[in-house]
N, C-alpha and C positions, 0 to 999 in steps of 0.2 A: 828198785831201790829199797835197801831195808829200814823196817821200821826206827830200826833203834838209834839212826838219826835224830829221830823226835821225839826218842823218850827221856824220860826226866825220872825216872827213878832214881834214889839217894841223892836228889837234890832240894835245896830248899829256897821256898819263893817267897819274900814277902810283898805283897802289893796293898799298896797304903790307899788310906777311903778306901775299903773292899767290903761293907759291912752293906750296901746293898745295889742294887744297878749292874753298869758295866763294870767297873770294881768287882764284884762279885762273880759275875757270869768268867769274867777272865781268870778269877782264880779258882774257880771251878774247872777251866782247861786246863788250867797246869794239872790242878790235879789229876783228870782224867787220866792225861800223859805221866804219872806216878810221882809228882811233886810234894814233898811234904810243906804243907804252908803257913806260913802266917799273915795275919789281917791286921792292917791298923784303923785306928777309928780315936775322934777326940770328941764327939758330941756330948756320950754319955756309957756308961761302961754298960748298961742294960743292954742298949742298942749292939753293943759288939759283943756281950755275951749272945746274944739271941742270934746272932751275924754266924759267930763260932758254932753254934749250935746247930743250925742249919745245914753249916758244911758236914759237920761230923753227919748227923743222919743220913748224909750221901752215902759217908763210907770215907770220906777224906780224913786225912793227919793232919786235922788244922787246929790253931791258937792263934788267940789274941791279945791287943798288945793297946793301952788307952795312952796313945799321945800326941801331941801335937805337930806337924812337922813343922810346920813357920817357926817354935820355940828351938831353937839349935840349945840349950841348955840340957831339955827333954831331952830331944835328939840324940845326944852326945853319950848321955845316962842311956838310952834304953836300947841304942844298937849293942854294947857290947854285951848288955843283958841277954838281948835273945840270943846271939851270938854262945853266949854262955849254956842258956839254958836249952837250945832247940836245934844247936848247931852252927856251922856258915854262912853266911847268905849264897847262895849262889846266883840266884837272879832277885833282880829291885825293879817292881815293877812302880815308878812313880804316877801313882792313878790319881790322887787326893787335888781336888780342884771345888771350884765355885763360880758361877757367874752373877754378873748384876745387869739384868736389861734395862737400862738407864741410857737416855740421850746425853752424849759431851758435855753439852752444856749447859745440862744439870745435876750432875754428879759430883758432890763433894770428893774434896781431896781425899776424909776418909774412907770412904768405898774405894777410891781407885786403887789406895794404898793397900787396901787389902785383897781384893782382885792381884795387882801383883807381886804380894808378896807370897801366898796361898799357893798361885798356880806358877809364878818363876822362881822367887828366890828359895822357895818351901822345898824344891825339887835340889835346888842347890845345896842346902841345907840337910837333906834327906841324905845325899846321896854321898857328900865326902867322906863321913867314916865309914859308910861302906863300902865305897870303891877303895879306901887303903888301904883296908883288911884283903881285900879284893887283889889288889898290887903285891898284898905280901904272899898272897895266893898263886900268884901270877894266872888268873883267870878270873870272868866272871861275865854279866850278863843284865845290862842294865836296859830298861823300856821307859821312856816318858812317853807319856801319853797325851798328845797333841792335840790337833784338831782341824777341821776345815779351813778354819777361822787363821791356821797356822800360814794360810794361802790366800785368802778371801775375806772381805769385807763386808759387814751387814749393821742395819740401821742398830744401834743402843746397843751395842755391844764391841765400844772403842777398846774400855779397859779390860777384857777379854781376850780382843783380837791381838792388842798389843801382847798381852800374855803368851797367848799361845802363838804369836810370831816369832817371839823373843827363845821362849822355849824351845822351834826350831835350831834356830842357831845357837843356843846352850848345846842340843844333842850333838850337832855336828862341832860344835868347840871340846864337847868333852868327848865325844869318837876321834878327835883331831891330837888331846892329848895323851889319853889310855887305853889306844892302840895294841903300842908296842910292849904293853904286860899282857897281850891276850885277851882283852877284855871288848867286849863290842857294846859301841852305845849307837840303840838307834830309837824311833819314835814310831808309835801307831795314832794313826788320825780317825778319829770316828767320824764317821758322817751322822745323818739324823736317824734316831733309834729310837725304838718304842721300847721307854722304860714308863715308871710310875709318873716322873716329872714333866713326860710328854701327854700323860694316857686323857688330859681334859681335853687336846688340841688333834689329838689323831680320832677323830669320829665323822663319820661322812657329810660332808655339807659346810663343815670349816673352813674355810678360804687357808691356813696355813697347811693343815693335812690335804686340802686339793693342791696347792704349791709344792709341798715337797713331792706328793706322789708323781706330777706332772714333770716336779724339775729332773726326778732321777730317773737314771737310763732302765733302772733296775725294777721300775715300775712299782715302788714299795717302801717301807721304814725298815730300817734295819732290826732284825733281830740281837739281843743281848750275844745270842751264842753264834753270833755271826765271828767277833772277836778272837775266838777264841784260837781257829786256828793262825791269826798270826803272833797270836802271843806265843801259844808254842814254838813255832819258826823262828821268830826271835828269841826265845831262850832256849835253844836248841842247839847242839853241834852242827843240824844242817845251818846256821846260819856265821857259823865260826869266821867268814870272810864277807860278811855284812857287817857295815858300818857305817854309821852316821844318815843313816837312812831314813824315812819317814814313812811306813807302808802307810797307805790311807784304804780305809776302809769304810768305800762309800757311795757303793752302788753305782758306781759311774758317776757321779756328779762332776766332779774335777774333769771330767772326760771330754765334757761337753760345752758349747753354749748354749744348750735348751733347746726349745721349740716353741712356738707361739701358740696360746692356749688351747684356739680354733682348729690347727692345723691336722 
């Protein structure tokens, strides 16, 4: 099979929260695969200069873009900007999320509303006037970025789970409408990965890093650049007749029902 299935030269990626993490690691495989890219980020423009910064000393075609996706005003203003200034979108990678480990019923309304408005309606919001331009294209290449949690259930993390369930059946509603312009929407699940926000809880003798090691088949935490090859496949020609799909990327976890500790 040849390569050029999976290459992405003169295309361009933006993948939103990419300024550190899996966000970042993924937009790194685009690039790899010859993507020109762009990164979103709203915390603070340092942080996504230094984000941008980063990538270029790899050797990537990357820029950055300070907005917010929940704000659809931003939104609206700053798609046709890059648009303008960096090119088409070709692929929208919707990465930009947040969790709250908070028990049901102790989470105010306002956490929950922001949990889903970040991680579902932000992706909605993110992604209309891209996919238009997209439609007038008649091509293009969108990834939400899921989660376990899209399938499974775990204690303080209801308005999450709901997120990213919900988000499921967003990708499959909007693979269900933007189809037939050529456009494929599907979803990557991450399973548990050793980033920054894990690195207090992955160290030997932890009861959560003995749990995941033990729950997955894979005998391990995922790596960042684990990712990467399914972001390319999904924004790749080989994926041209995927849709609405959900790769999960997760060591087996989903595979299984476990083992007993002893066993």
């Amino acid at each position: 099979m040849s390569t050029s299935l999976f290459d992405l030269s003169g295309k361009l990626a933006l993948v939103t929260g990419a300024t550190h993490g899996l966000g970042m690691a993924m937009a790194e495989g685009l690039g790899n695969a010859g993507a020109k890219l762009v990164i979103t980020g709203h915390s603070s423009q340092e942080k996504l200069d230094n984000a941008v910064a980063q990538l270029r000393e790899k050797g990537y075609d990357a820029h950055g873009y300070l907005f917010n996706v929940t704000n659809e005003d931003e939104v609206n203003e700053m798609v046709p900007v890059i648009e303008q200034e960096q090119g088409p979108i070709d692929v929208l990678v919707n990465n930009a999320g947040i969790i709250r480990r908070v028990p049901l019923l102790e989470m105010d309304l306002a956490e929950w509303n922001l949990v889903l408005q970040t991680n579902l309606t932000g992706v909605m919001v993110m992604t209309r006037p891209v996919v238009k331009r997209m439609i007038e294209r008649g091509a293009g290449k969108i990834i939400n970025i899921c989660s376990m949690m899209s399938e499974l259930g775990r204690d303080s993390v209801s308005a999450y789970a709901a997120s990213k369930g919900g988000l499921k059946m967003l990708t499959q509603n909007m693979a269900t409408e933007w189809a037939r312009h050529n456009i494929q929407v599907n979803g990557i699940g991450p399973g548990y990965f050793a980033t920054s926000q894990t690195a207090p809880i992955r160290v030997d003798g932890h009861p959560f890093n003995e749990f995941i090691i033990g729950r997955t088949p894979a005998g391990r935490w995922g790596n960042p650049e684990d990712l990467q090859g399914a972001a390319v496949f999904l924004s790749s020609k080989a994926s041209d007749f995927v849709n609405g799909q959900v790769v999960y990327v997760d060591g087996g976890i989903l595979a299984t029902i476990g083992k007993p500790s002893n066993e």
